[in-house]
SETORGU-528479 format. One record per residue (C-alpha): residue in one letter; x, y, z. Coordinates in steps of 0.05 Angstrom, whole numbers, padded with zeros to 5 digits, always signed. Example, Ala and Ser with C-alpha at 12.3 -4.5 7.8 and 13.67 -1.06 7.14 Angstrom:
// residues 2
A+00246-00090+00156 S+00273-00021+00143 
***
This chain:
// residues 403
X-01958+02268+00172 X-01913+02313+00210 X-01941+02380+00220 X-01895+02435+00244 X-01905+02508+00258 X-01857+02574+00243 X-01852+02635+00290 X-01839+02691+00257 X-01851+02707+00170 X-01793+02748+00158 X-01730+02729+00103 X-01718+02660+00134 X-01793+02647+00151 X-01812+02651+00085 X-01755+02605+00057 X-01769+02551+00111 X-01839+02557+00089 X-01813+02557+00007 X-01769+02504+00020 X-01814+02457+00055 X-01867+02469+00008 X-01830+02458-00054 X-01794+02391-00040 X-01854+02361+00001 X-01849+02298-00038 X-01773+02297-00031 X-01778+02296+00039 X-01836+02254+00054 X-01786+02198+00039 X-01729+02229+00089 X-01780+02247+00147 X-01819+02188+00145 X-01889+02219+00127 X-01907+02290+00096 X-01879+02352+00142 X-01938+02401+00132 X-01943+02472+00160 X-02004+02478+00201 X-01989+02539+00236 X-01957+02606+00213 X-01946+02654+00275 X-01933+02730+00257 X-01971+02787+00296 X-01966+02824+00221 X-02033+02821+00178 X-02027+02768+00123 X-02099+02764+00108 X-02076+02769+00026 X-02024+02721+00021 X-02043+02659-00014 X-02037+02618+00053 X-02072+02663+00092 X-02118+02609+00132 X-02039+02583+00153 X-02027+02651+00197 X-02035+02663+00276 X-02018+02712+00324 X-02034+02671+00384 X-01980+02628+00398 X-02025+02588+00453 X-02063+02562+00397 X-02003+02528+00366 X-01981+02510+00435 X-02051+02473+00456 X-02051+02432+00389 X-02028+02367+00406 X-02019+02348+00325 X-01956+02397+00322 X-01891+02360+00347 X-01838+02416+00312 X-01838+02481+00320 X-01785+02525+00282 X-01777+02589+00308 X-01742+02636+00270 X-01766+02706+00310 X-01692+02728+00326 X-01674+02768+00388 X-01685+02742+00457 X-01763+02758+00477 X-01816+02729+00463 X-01755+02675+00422 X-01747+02656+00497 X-01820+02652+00524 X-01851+02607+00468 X-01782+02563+00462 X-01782+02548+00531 X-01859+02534+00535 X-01859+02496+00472 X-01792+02448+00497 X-01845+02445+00569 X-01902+02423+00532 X-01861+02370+00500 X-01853+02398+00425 X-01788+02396+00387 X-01758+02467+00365 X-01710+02480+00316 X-01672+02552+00310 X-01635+02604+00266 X-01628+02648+00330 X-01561+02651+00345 X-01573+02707+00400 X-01629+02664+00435 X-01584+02594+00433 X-01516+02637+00463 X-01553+02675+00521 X-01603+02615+00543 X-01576+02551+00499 X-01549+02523+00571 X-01625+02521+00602 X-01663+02509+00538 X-01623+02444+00528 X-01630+02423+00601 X-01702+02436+00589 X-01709+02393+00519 X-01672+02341+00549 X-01718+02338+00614 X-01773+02331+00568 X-01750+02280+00521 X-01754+02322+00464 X-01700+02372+00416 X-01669+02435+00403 X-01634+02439+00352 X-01596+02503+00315 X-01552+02485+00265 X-01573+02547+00231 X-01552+02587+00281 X-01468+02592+00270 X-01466+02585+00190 X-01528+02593+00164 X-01525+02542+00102 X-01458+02519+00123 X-01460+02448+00164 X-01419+02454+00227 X-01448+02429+00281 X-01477+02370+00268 X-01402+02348+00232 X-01378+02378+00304 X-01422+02324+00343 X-01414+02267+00289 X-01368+02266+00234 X-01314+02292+00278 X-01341+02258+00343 X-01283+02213+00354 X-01222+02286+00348 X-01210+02331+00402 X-01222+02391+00376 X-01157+02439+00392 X-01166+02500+00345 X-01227+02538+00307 X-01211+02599+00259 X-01281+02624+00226 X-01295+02681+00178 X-01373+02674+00208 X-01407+02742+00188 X-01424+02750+00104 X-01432+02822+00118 X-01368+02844+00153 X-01333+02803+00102 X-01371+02834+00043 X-01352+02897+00069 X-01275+02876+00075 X-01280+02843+00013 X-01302+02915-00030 X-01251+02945+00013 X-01197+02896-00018 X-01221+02885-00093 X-01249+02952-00101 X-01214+03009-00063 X-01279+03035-00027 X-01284+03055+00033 X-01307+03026+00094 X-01368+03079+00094 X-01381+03068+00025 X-01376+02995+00036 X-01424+02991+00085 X-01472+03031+00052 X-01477+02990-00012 X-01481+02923+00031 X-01535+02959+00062 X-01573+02974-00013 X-01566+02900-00027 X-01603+02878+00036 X-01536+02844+00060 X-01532+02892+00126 X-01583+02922+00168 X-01609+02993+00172 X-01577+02983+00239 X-01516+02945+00226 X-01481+02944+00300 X-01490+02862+00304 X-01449+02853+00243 X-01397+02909+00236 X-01388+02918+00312 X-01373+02842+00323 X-01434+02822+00363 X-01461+02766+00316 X-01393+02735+00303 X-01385+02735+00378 X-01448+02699+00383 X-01431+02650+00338 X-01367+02636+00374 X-01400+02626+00445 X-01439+02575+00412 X-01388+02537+00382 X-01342+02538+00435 X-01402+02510+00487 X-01407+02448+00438 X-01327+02436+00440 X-01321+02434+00512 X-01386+02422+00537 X-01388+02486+00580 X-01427+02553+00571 X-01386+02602+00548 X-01413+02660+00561 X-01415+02716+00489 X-01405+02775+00546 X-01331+02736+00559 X-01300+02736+00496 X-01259+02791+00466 X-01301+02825+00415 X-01272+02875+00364 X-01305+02902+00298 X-01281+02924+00232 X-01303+02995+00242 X-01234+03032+00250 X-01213+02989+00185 X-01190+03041+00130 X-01163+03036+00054 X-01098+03046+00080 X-01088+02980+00130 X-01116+02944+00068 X-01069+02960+00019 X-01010+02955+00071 X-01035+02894+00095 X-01031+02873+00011 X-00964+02901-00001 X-00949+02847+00053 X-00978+02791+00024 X-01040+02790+00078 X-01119+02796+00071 X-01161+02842+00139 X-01217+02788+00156 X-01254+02793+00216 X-01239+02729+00252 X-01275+02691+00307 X-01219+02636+00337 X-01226+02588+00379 X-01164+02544+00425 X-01164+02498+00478 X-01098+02515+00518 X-01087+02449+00576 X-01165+02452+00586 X-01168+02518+00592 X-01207+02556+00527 X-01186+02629+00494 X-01240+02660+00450 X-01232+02719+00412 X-01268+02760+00353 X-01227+02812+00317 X-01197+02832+00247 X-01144+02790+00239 X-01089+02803+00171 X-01093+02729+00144 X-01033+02708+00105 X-01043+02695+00029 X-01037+02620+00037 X-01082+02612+00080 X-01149+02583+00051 X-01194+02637+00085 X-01151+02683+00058 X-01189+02675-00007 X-01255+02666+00028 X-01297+02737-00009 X-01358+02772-00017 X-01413+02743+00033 X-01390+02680+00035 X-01362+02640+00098 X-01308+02591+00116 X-01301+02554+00179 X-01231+02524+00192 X-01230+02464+00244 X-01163+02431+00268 X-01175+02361+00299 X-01122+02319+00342 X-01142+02268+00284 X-01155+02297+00227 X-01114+02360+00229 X-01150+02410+00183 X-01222+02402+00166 X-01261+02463+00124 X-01329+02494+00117 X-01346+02534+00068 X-01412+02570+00030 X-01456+02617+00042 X-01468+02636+00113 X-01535+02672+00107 X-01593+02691+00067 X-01661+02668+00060 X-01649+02598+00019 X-01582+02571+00058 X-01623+02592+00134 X-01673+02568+00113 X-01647+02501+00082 X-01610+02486+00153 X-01673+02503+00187 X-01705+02452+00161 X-01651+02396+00153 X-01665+02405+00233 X-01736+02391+00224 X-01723+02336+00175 X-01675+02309+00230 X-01722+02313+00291 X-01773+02276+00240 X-01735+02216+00232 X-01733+02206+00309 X-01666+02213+00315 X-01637+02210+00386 X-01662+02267+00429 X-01608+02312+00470 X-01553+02305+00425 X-01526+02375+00435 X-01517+02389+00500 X-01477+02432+00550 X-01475+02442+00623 X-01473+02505+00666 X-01404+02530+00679 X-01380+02567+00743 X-01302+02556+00734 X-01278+02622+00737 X-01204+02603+00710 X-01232+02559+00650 X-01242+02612+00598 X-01162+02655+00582 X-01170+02739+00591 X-01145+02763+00525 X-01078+02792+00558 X-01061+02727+00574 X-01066+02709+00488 X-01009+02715+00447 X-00996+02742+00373 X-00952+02785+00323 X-00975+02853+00312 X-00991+02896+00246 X-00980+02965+00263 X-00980+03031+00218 X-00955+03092+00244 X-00937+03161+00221 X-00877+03206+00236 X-00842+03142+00264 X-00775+03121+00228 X-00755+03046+00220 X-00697+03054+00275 X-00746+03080+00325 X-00792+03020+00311 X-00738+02969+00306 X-00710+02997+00374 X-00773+02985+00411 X-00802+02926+00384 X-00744+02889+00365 X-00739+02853+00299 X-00802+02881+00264 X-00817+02867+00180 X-00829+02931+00151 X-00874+02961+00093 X-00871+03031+00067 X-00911+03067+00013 X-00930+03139-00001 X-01007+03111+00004 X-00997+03092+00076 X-00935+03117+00104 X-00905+03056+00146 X-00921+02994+00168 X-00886+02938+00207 X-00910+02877+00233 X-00874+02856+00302 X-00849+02782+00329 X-00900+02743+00366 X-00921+02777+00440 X-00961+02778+00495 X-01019+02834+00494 X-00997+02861+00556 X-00920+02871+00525 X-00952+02896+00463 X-00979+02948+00499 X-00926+02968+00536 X-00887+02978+00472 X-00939+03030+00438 X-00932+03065+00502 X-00865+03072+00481 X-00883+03085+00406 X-00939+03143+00434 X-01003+03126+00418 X-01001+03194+00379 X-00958+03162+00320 X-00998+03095+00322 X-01050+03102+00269 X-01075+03028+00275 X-01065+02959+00306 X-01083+02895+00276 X-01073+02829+00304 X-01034+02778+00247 X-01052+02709+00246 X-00992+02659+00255 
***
């Protein structure tokens, strides 16, 4: 018997503890012997739940049995995430994680660590939530180089976009209603400012080139300056507004970037809605290669969670994900050194003016939004130049356009 504690009984605590639970005689066949729950650590009071002789709020206690060999912690944030990881990887106990924060701030040590100790940590939860990525990263495309990654990664942001699109609201009255359904925080900075897409890109990007990349490197942008109008410009053009994290290696050196991107039609994330995700990975092999489900919630988190814990149960090899500390200072690309084609939509600006500054330019107009144009491919430093020129006064927004 395998016997495995969770940190932390919120929404994906309580589906790893559903899930395991439920399919225990499914998986006593995968693991090798009956996973069993021994220890539930929460500092909450669960005296009335129907496991309550399960609960804990000392973590030393589950740290000083010897009979628990997996640990799944599923706390979020950094502290105490960090302190019980890194004492459970000392004492020689597997962990698993859905803590995408925890694996792209301290991923780097708390592999060193697992690996110095013989054991794993493992977190394919951590960048799609149900969605399998990183384990198809390390294995099933093991033998590509991996040149490009273009992810919608956040259900909420794209939820929000996706009302925006089908329904005409708002990006206020977006928000708020993902926020009814339970799909956004009270708080929803992580998700609408960027943050967790960001994380989620440091995290892929240190498994492609086995560096750190560091979260507070990459170009982050949110959807919050999003309105009804870019939408139904970027529509009249045949484009989508996702919020994109993308990933390229340029001659070994990486660009990283998080921002709303106008997605063409054709494109298959284009049709990507609601709070799903879709994960687009181009190998030197295999050329595309998609992901695609739902990238959170308590049943797909907690599903990956404990395919993890399944995985570290059938003694697989220890240390498979692993990257090193990185103090090249040239490797990762400042995002004026990126190219792209621009989506801007202006007021008081005529199509002459426009066409005079930035050249050839494809141009929308519409009594809803006014004009629109979207601009050959430049650098960012040109493209800013160019609004300069415009005035920033006429420029109501700026959009990047995927190529």
């Amino acid at each position: 018997m395998i016997q495995a504690a969770i940190l932390g009984f919120g929404v994906v605590g309580s589906g790893v503890l559903e899930i395991i639970k439920e399919h225990a005689d499914h998986f006593s066949g995968k693991a090798g012997g009956v996973l069993n729950v021994k220890y539930i650590l929460d500092i909450r009071d669960f005296s009335a739940h129907p496991m309550a002789e399960l609960f804990t709020n000392d973590f030393e206690t589950i740290l000083n049995d010897p009979e628990v060999s997996v640990i799944a912690e599923v706390i979020g944030g950094v502290e105490p995430a960090y302190t019980y990881t890194k004492k459970a990887l000392l004492a020689g106990k597997n962990v698993v994680t859905s803590n995408k924060e925890l694996v792209a701030k301290k991923g780097t040590e708390l592999l060193k660590i697992a690996k110095e100790n013989g054991v794993s940590y493992m977190f394919e939860a951590s960048v799609g939530g149900g969605i399998p990525i990183i384990r198809p990263l390390n294995q099933c495309l093991a033998a590509n180089t991996i040149n490009e990654v273009m992810g919608i990664l956040n259900g909420t942001t794209n939820y929000i976009l996706t009302s925006m699109f089908k329904k005409g609201k708002s990006f206020e009255t977006a928000l708020k209603t993902a926020q009814e359904l339970g799909y956004a925080e009270r708080n929803p900075e992580a998700d609408v400012e960027g943050i967790d897409a960001c994380r989620k890109v440091a995290i892929l990007a240190s498994l492609i080139t086995g560096k750190e990349v560091n979260p507070e490197k990459i170009y982050t942008e949110g959807i919050t300056k999003i309105t009804l109008e870019d939408i139904k410009a970027a529509e009249k053009m045949g484009y989508v507004i996702k919020l994109i994290g993308y990933i390229q290696m340029c001659q070994n050196r990486l660009f990283a970037r998080v921002s709303p991107v106008l997605v063409p039609n054709n494109n298959p994330l284009a049709v990507v809605e609601d709070v799903f995700n879709g994960i687009l990975v181009v190998g030197d092999s295999t050329g595309e290669v998609m992901f695609y489900g739902k990238g959170a919630g308590k049943r797909p988190t907690a599903s990956a969670v404990v395919a993890d814990m399944i995985d570290i149960a059938q003694n697989r090899p220890k240390g498979k994900f692993m990257w090193t500390e990185n103090d090249d200072k040239d490797f990762m690309m400042d995002i004026s050194e990126s190219s792209s084609q621009f989506f801007v939509r202006v007021k008081d600006v005529s199509e002459e003016a426009a066409e005079k500054i930035f050249g050839k330019i494809i141009v929308s107009k519409s009594d809803e939004f006014e004009m629109a144009f979207i601009t050959s491919e430049m650098n960012e430093k040109e493209f800013e130049d160019k609004k300069k020129l415009l005035g920033y006064g006429n420029i109501l927004s700026c959009i990047r356009v995927h190529r």
